[in-house]
N, C-alpha and C positions, 0 to 999 in steps of 0.2 A: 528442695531444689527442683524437683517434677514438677513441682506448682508452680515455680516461679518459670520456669522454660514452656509450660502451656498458660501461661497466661503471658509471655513475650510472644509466641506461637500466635496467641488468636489476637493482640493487637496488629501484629504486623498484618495479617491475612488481613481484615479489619480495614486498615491504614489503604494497603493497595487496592482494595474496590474497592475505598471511597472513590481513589484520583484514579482509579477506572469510570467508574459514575462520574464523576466530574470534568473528566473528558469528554465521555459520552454529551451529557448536560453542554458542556461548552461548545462540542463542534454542531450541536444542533440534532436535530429527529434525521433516522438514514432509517431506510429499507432494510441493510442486512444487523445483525446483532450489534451489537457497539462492544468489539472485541478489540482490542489494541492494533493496531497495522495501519495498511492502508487498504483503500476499498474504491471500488467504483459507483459512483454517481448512477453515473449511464455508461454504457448499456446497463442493464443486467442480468444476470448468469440466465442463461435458457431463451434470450429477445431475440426474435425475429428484426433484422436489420436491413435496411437500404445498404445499397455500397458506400456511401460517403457517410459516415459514422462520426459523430458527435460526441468525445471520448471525457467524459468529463471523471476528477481523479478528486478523493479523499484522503486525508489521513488522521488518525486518533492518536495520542500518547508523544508524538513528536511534532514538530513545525518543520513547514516546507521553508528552503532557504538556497539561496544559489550555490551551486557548485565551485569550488576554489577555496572555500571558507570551512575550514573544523573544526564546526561548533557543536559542541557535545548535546545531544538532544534534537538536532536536526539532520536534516538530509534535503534529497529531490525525486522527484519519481521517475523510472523507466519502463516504457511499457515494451514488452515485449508479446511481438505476435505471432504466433503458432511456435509457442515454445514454452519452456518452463523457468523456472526461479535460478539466480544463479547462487552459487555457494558461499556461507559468509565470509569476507574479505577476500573473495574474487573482486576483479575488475567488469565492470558492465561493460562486452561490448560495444561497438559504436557500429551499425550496419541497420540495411534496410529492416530487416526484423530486430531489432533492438535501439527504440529510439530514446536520446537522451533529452529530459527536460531542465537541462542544467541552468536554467535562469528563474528555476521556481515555479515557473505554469502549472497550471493545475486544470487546463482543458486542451484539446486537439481535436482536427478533423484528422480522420483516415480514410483510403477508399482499400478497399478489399473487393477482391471478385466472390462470385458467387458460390456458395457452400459452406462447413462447417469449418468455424474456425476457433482458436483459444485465444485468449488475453488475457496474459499475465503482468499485474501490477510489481515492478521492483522499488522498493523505498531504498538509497543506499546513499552515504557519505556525503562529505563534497570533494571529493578525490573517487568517485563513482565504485566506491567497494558496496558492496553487497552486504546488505544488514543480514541477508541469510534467507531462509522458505519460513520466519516465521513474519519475517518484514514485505510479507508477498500474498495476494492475490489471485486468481485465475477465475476465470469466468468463460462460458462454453457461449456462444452467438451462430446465429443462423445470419449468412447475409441470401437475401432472396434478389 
């Protein structure tokens, strides 16, 4: 019976990094690991930035999809600026530091003044719940 429960043990491990790698594989080569979430394009964590910042957004293991729609396996992104992840199945705010890409975009200009700021990627629903800090990013940017 131990045998047959590590050997159902190591196919399922097995099974999930394949359609880990095969995420990775399908969404293309990225900069940071090709860990399941979502992730930033641009900037990247530690870039010295302009004010008017060119926010381009990723995601692995889900599809971006418009907001209004729950469809199991997608979502949309929210980026929130000088702030953190919100809780799973919390509601994303809607306000200047919490912006909603609820039609599926997957790029943004921003301007920021100058100095150190955070940006945090939220992936959540289409009713803007919060996949949680494991459906989230953050990244540290200098704007000069």
């Amino acid at each position: 019976m131990k045998q047959w429960f590590r050997l159902i043990t190591l196919m399922s491990t097995l099974f999930i990094s394949s359609v880990a790698q095969a995420a990775c594989k399908h969404e293309g080569a990225c900069s940071q690991s090709c860990t399941l979430g979502p992730h930033f394009i641009s900037p990247q964590d530690g870039d010295t930035v302009s004010s008017e910042i060119l926010v381009k957004m990723g995601i692995k293991g889900l599809k971006v999809h418009k907001a209004g729609d729950l469809i199991e396996g997608t979502g949309h992104h929210h980026l929130i600026i000088d702030g953190t992840y919100i809780a799973e199945n919390e509601t994303v705010p809607a306000d200047d530091r919490h912006i909603h890409f609820g039609k599926g975009q997957t790029e943004t200009i921003i301007n920021l003044k100058p100095g150190k700021h955070t940006l945090t990627l939220q992936f959540a629903d289409g009713h803007h719940q919060s996949y949680g800090e494991i459906m989230s990013r953050t990244i540290n940017i200098t704007v000069k």
